[in-house]
N, C-alpha and C positions, 0 to 999 in steps of 0.2 A: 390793213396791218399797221400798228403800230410802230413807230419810229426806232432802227436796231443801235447800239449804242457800239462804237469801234475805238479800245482805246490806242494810243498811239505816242511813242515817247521814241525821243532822240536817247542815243546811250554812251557809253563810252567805257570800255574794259575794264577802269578802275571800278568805274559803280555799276556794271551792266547785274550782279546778282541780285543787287537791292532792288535797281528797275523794274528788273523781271516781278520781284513782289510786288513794287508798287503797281505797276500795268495791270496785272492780274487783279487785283483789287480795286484799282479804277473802271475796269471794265465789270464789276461786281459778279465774280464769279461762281462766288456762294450760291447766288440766285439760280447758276446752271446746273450743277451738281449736287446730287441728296448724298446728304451723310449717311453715314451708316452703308452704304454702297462701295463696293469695291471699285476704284480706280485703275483704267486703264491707260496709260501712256503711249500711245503707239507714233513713236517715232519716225523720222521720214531718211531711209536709205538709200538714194537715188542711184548711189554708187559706194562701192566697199571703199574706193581708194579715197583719202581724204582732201576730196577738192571742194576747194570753196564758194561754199554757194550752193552746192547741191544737195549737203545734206543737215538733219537735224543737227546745231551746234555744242559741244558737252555745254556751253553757258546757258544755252538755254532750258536743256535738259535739267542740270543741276538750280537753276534759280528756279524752274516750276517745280520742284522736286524738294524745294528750301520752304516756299510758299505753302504750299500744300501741308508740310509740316507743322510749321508755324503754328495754322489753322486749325490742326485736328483731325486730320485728313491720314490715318496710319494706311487704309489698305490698298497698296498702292502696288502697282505689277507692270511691268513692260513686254508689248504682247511683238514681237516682230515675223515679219511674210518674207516668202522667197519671191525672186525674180526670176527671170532665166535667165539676167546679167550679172545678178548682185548676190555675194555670198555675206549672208546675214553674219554668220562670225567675223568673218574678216571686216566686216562693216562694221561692228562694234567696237571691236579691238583698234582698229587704224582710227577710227572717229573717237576714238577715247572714251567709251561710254562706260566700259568695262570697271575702273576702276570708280564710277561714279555709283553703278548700280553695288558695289559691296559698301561705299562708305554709308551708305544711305540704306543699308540693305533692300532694296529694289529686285525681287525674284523677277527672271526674264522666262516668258514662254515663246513659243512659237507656233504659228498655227499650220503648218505643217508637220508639227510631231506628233503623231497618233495619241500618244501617252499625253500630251497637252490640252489636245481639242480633238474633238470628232465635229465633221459638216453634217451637216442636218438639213434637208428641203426645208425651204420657208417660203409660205406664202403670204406675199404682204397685203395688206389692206389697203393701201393707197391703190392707184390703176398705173400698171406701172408703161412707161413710154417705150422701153425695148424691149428689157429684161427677161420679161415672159416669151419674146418670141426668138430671142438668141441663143437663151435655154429652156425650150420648149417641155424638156423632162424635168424641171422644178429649177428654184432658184436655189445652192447651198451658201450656205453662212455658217462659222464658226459658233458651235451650241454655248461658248466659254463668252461669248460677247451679250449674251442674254441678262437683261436687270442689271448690269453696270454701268456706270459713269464710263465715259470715253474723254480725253484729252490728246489730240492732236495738235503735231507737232510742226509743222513743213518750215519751209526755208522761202523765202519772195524770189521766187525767179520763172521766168519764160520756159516753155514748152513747144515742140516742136509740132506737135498735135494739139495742144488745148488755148495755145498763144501763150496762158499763165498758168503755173501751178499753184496748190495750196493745199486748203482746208479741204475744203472737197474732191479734190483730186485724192488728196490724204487717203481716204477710206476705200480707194481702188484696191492697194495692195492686204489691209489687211483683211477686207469684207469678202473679197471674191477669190476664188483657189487659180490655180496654176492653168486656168483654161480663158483665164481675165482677156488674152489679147484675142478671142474671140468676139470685145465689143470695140478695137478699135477703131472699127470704121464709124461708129456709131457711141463714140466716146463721150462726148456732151451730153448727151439723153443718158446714159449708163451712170452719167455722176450725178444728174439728178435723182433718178429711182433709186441710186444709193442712199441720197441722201433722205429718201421719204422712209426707206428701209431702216437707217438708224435712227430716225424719228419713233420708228416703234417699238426695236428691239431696245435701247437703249438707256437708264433710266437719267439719262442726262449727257449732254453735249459740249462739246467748248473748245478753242481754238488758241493756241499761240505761235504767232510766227516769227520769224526771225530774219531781219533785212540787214543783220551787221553788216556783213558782207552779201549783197544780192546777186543772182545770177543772170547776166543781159547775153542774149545770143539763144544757139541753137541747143535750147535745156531739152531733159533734168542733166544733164552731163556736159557737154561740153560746150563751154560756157564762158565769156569774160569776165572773171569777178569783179565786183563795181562795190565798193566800201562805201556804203548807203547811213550807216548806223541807227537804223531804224526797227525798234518790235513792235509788232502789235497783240491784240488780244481781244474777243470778242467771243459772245455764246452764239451771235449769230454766224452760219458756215460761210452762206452763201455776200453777205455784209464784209465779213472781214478779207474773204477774196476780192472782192470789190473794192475798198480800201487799197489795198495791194497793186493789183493791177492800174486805178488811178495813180499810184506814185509811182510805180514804175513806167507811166506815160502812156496808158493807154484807155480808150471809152468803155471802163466797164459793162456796156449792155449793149457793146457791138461785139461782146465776147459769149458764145452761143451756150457756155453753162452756166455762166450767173445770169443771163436773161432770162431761162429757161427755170432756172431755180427761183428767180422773182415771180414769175409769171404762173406757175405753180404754188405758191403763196408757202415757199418752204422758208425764205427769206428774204431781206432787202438786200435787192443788186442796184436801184437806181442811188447816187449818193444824195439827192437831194433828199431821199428819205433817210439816211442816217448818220447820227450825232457822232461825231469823231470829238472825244477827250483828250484833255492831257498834252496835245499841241498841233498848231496852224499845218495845215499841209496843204491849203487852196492853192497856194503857189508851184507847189512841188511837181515835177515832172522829169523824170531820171532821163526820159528818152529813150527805153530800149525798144529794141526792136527782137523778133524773133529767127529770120534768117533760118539756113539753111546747113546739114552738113551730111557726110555720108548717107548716115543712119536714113536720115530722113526722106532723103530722094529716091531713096528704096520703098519707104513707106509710103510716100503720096504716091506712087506708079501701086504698089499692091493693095493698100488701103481705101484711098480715093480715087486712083487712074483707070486707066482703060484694062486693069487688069481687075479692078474689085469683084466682077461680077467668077471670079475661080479663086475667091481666097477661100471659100470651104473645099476646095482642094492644096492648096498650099499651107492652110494655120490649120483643118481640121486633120489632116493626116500626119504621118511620119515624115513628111518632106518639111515640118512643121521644124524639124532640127536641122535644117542645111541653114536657114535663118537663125534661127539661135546661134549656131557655132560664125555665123555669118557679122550677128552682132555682136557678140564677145568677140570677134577675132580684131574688128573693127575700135571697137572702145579701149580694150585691154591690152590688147597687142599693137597696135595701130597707131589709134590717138594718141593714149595714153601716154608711153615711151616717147614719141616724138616730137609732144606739145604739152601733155598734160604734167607730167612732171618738173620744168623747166616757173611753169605756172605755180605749180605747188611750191617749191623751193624759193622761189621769191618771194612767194606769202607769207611762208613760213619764215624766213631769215627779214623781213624788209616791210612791215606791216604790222601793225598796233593788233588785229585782229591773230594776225599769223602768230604774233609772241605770243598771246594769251592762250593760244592754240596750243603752242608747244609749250608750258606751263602746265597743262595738264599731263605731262608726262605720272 
C-alpha cells in the first residue's frame, strides 16, 4: 500500500476557521469525495452536556462546513445516532451546533427516526472478523448511508475500551443500531469490519479531527481537558487515528484497531508509512494515559472479566436496562454535578478555547 498522507496544523481561535479550510485542502480532500454526491456529516456526540474534549467542536463543524462551501460542495446533511447515554438534541443544542446547521442551512437527520432512514440487512463483500457471528441473523445498516460521501467528525481523546478514539471509532454510532454494545467485548475487530463496511457502501470517505482541546483520562467522557490546539485531517481512517494516538503519546500499533486495520490493508497504522503535512510532530508526545473510572470497572469485570462468558445474559435481555439506568445514573447524575461541571465552568470562563465556545451563543 501506498504511503497515506495525514495533514496536521497547530491553530488558534482567532484563525482556527481559515485552518480548518486550509487542513482540509492540504490533505486534498477533493481526491476523497465525488461531487455530485450527497455529503454526510456525522458528527461525534460523546455526551449531550458540553465537556470539553468529548465532543464534535461547533469550530470545527462550521470550518468543514465553510470549506465544503467554498468548493462547490451544496448537498450537504448531518446524519446523528442515539446512545443509551446521550440525548442527540440536547447534544446539539448544549454543543451549539443548532444554530450552525440554520446559518448554513444544514438539514439534520437521525438514523433512528423511521421517517429518516430504514435498516436494511447488508451483507458485505469484505470477510468480516466478528460481525457475522455477533449478528448472526444479518448485519443492519442505515439504507440512507448508501452512494454517499461520508465526513467524520471526532474529537483526539482516549477511551476507556479502545485506549483512543476517532475516525473509526466514529462510524460505531452511526453504522450500527441500538444493539452496538453487543460488540463490546470484541470492539477492535467490530471497528475494523466497519470500516471494510464503508469502504463499500460509501461512495467516498474522510476524516477531520479536532485536538483544540484533547481529551486525556478515562474518555469518551470523563475526561482532563489538555488544550493541545492541534486538527487534523486525512482520507485515510485508519492513518489519521494513528496520527492522533502518536501525539497523544501512545505506539499506534500496540493499539489493537489501527494494527488490525493496517494489517487488513484498509489503511496505514504504522507511521513510518505515512507523510504528515503541514507541521513537525516527531517530537510531540502529550503523555496521556488512559486510566480508570466508574463506568469502566464495571465494564472490564462484564466485558472482559470473569463475567464475560453471561454477558448474553445481562446486554442480550431486559436486565440489559439496570446498566443503562446504571450508566446514566453514574455520568449524568453522579460525575457530572460533582466534577464535571465545576470543569465546564472553568473552560468556559478561563480558556481561549472555552471563550470561543461561548461565542457561539
Amino acid at each position: 500500500m501506498e504511503k497515506s498522507k495525514v495533514a496536521v496544523l497547530k491553530t488558534e481561535p482567532e484563525t482556527v476557521i481559515e485552518d480548518y479550510k486550509r487542513l482540509m485542502r492540504l490533505a486534498e480532500y477533493q481526491k476523497f469525495l465525488k461531487k455530485g454526491k450527497t455529503i454526510i456529516l456525522k458528527d461525534n456526540i460523546s455526551w449531550h452536556f458540553p465537556y470539553p474534549g468529548a465532543n464534535t467542536t461547533p469550530w470545527q463543524l462550521e470550518g468543514v462546513i465553510r470549506c465544503l462551501r467554498e468548493d462547490g460542495y451544496d448537498d450537504i446533511v448531518c446524519v446523528q445516532n442515539k446512545t443509551v447515554v446521550t440525548n442527540a438534541y440536547k447534544g446539539e443544542r448544549l454543543n451549539k451546533y443548532v444554530n450552525i446547521f440554520k446559518k448554513y442551512d444544514i438539514p439534520v437527520l437521525y438514523n433512528f427516526k423511521q421517517e429518516d432512514m430504514t435498516w436494511v440487512k447488508y451483507e458485505p463483500k469484505a470477510k468480516m472478523q466478528v460481525l457475522d457471528k455477533v449478528f448472526p441473523k444479518g448485519i443492519m445498516v442505515p439504507d440512507y448511508f448508501f452512494d454517499k460521501n461520508i465526513i467524520h467528525l471526532p474529537t483526539m481523546k482516549c477511551h476507556i475500551y479502545t485506549t483512543t478514539t476517532g475516525a473509526m471509532k466514529n462510524a460505531f454510532g452511526g453504522l450500527l443500531n441500538t444493539r452496538r454494545h453487543y460488540t463490546h467485548s470484541v470492539i477492535h475487530k467490530t471497528l475494523v469490519d466497519l470500516l471494510a463496511i464503508q469502504k463499500e457502501i460509501h461512495s467516498g470517505i474522510f476524516a477531520v479531527t479536532d485536538g483544540t482541546v484533547a481529551g486525556n483520562g478515562p474518555g469518551p467522557r470523563t475526561m482532563k481537558p489538555v488544550i493541545a490546539d492541534y486538527i487534523l485531517a486525512s482520507g485515510d481512517q485508519v492513518a489519521i487515528d494513528a496520527i492522533a494516538s502518536k501525539i497523544m503519546g501512545f505506539n499506534p500499533m500496540e493499539i489493537d484497531y489501527i494494527r488490525l486495520g493496517d494489517e487488513a490493508g484498509l489503511g496505514n497504522g504504522r507511521p513510518e508509512n505515512i507523510e504528515v503535512a503541514g507541521g513537525d510532530i516527531s517530537g510531540v508526545n502529550l503523555g496521556f494515559e488512559v486510566g480508570d473510572n466508574g463506568a469502566s470497572r464495571v465494564g472490564d469485570i462484564m466485558w472482559f472479566g470473569p463475567l464475560k462468558r453471561l454477558q448474553w445474559l445481562f446486554f442480550h435481555t431486559p436486565l440489559v436496562y439496570i446498566f443503562v439506568f446504571g450508566s446514566a445514573f453514574y455520568h449524568d447524575l453522579y460525575w457530572y454535578p460533582l466534577k464535571g461541571k465545576k470543569i465546564v465552568r472553568d473552560y468556559q470562563n478561563n480558556t481561549k478555547w472555552g471563550k470561543l465556545f461561548m461565542s457561539y451563543e
